[in-house]
C-alpha positions in Angstrom: 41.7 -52.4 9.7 40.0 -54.7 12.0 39.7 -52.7 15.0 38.4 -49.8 13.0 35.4 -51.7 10.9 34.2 -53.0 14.6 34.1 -49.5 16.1 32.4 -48.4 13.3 29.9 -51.2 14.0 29.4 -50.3 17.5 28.9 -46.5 16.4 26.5 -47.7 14.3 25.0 -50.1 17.0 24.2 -47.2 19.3 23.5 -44.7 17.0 20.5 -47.1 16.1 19.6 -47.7 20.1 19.4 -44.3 20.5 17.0 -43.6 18.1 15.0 -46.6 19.6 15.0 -44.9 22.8 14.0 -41.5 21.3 11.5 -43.2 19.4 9.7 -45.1 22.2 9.8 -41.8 24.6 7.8 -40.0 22.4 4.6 -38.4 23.8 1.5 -40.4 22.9 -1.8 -39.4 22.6 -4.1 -41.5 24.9 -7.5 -40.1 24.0 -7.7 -41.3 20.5 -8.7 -38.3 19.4 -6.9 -38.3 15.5 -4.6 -35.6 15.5 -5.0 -33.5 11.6 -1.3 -34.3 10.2 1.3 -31.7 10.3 0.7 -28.3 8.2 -2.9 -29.2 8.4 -3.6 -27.5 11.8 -6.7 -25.1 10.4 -5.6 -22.6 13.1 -2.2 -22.3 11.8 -3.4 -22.5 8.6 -5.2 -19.4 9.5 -2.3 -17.4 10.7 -0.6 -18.4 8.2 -2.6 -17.1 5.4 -3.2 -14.5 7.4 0.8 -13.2 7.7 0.9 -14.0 4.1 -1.3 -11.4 3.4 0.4 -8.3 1.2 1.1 -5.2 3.6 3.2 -2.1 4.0 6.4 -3.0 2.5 4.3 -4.8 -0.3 2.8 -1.1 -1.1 6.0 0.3 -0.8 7.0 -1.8 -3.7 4.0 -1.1 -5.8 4.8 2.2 -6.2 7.9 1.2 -8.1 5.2 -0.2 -10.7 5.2 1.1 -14.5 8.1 1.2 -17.5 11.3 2.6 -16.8 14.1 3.8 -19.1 17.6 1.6 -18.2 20.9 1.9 -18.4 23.5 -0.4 -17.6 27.3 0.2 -17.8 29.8 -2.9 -16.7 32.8 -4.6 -17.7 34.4 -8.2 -17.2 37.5 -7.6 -15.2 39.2 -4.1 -14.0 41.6 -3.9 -17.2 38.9 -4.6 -19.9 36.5 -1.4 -21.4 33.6 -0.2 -19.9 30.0 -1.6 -21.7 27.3 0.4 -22.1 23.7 -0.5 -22.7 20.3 0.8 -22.6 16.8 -0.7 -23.1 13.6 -0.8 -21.0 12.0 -2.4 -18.1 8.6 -2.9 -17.0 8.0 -3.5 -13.5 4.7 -5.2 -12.4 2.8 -6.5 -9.2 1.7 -10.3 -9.3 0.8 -12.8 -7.2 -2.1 -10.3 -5.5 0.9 -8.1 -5.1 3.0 -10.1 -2.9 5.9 -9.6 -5.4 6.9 -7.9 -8.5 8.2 -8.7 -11.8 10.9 -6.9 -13.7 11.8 -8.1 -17.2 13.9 -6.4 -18.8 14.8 -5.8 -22.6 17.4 -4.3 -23.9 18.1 -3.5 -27.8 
């Protein structure tokens, strides 16, 4: 029991150098020029908004838009009865059409 708690110490002895050492060899900026912090970059920020932007497969979906008859047939394990429902859905675009929404209701 011994021998086992001080090897875990000395695991956990290194383990703390070596983030010491991967701390203090970090690049440093020596202009002192304040770097914006992360997820701020404007020009990521850019392309990011950018590839956010709704496109082909977005249309694609689109067109799926508008009230459709369901029907649904299911059952709970292989040797229970087959279910059978029917109701309605309405499919929608939101979010500027970078998804759809599909509730569905069913008598």
């Amino acid at each position: 029991m011994k021998h086992s708690f001080q090897l875990m110490s000395a695991v956990a002895l290194v383990a703390c150098g070596a983030l010491l050492v991967v701390a203090a060899s970090r690049p440093q900026d020596k202009s002192g020029a304040k770097q914006p912090p992360a997820g701020e970059d404007p020009a990521m920020m850019e392309k990011m908004m950018k590839l956010a932007m709704p496109g082909d497969a977005h249309k694609a979906l689109a067109k799926q838009a508008g009230t459709w008859q369901t029907h649904y047939k299911m059952r709970m394990s292989p040797d229970m009865p087959w279910m059978e429902s029917d109701g309605t859905a309405e499919k929608k675009a939101v979010l500027g059409a970078a998804t759809s929404r599909r509730p569905s209701r069913s008598p």
